[in-house]
NUTI-349944 format. One record per residue (C-alpha): residue in three letters; x, y, z. Coordinates in steps of 0.5 Angstrom, whole numbers, plus 2048, in hexadecimal, padded with zeros to 3 digits. Layout:
REM NUTI-349944
{fipa ala, {X, Y, Z}},
...
***
This chain:
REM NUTI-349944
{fipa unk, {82E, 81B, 90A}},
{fipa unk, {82C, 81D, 903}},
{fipa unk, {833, 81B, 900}},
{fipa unk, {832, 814, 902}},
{fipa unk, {82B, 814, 8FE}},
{fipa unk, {82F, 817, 8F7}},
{fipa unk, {834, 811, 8F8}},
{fipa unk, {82E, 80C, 8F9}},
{fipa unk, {82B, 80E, 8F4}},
{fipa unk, {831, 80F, 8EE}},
{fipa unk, {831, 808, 8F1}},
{fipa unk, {82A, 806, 8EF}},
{fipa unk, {82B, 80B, 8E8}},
{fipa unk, {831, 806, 8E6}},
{fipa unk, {82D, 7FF, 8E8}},
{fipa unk, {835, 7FD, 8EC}},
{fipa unk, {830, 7FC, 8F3}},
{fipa unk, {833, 7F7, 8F3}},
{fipa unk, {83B, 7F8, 8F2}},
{fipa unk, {83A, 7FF, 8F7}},
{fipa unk, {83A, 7FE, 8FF}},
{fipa unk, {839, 806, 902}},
{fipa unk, {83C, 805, 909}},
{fipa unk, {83B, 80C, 90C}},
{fipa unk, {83E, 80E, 912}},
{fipa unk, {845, 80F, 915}},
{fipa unk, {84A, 80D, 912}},
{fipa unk, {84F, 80B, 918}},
{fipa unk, {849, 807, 91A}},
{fipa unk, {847, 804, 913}},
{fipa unk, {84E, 802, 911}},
{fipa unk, {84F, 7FE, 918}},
{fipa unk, {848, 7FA, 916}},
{fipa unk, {848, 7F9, 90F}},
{fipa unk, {84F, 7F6, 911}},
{fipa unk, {84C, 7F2, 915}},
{fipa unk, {846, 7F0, 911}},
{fipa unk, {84C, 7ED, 90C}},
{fipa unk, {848, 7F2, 907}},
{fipa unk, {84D, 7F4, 901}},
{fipa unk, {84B, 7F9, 8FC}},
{fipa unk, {84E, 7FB, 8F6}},
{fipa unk, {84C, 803, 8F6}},
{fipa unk, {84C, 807, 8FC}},
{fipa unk, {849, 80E, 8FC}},
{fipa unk, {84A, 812, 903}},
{fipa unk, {847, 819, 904}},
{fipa unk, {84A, 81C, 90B}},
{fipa unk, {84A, 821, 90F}},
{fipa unk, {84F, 826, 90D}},
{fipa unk, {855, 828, 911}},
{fipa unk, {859, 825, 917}},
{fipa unk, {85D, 822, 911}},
{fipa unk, {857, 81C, 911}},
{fipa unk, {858, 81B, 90A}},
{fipa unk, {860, 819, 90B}},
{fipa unk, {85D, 814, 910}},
{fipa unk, {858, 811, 90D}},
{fipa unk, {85E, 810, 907}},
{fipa unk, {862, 80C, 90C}},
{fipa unk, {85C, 808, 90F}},
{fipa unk, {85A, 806, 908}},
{fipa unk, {861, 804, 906}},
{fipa unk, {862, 800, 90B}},
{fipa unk, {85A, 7FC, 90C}},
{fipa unk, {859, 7F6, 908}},
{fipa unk, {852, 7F7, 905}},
{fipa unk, {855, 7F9, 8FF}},
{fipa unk, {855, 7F4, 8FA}},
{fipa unk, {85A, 7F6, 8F5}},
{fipa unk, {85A, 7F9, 8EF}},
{fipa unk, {856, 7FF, 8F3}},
{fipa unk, {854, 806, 8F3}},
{fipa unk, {853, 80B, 8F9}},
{fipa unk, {851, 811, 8F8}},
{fipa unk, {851, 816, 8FE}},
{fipa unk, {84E, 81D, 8FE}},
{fipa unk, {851, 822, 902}},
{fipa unk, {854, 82A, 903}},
{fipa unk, {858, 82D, 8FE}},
{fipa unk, {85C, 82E, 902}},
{fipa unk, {85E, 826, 905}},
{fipa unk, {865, 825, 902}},
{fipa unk, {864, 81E, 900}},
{fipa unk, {869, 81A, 8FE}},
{fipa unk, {86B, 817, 8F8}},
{fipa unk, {86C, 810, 8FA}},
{fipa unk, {86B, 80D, 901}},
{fipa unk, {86C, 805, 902}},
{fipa unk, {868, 802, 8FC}},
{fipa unk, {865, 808, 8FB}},
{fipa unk, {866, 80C, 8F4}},
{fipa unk, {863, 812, 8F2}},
{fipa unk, {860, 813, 8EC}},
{fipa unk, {85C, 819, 8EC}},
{fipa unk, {85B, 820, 8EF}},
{fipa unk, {855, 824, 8ED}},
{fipa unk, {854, 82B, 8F1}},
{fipa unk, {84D, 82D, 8F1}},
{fipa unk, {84C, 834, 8F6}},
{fipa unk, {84F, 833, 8FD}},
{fipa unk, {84E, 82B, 8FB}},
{fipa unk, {853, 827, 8F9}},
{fipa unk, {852, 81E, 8F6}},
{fipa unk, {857, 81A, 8F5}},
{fipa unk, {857, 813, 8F2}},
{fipa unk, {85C, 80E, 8F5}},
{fipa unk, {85D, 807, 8F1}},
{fipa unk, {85F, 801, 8F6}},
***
């Protein structure tokens, strides 16, 4: 996907290949896997399809996986229309940015 060949090559523009690991897929999948792997991040972007209130469940899964390490940031792109909350578990918001239709939020764990 063109998106995914943006991201890999901000990546490649900021010399951090080796601090980045781009894991395209679903994130119900993904998470269980990584979890599994023992993987831990300390930034974590998701970019779902909207609707369904898929952001408010990828809100609680990532709060309760443990491939955090902490301090970290979840960044999650999702409709204007989600209502997230401003706190879930050990996730606090800490910023909301509108763009159109689209909305990002930024949560600190």
């Amino acid at each position: 996907r063109a998106c995914l060949r943006v991201i890999r090559h901000n990546i490649a523009l900021l010399n951090v290949q080796e601090r980045c690991r781009v894991i395209p897929g679903d994130v119900h999948a993904v998470l269980p896997r990584l979890k599994r792997e023992g993987a831990k991040f300390s930034t974590l972007l998701a970019d779902p399809p909207y609707g369904e209130e898929t952001a408010k469940k990828i809100l609680l899964e990532i709060s309760m996986c443990d491939i955090v390490d902490h301090p970290a940031v979840f960044i999650l792109e999702h409709s204007k229309q989600d209502k997230l909350p401003e706190r879930l578990n050990d996730l606090k918001l800490l910023r909301f940015k509108q763009y159109g239709d689209t909305a990002v939020s930024f949560y600190e764990l």
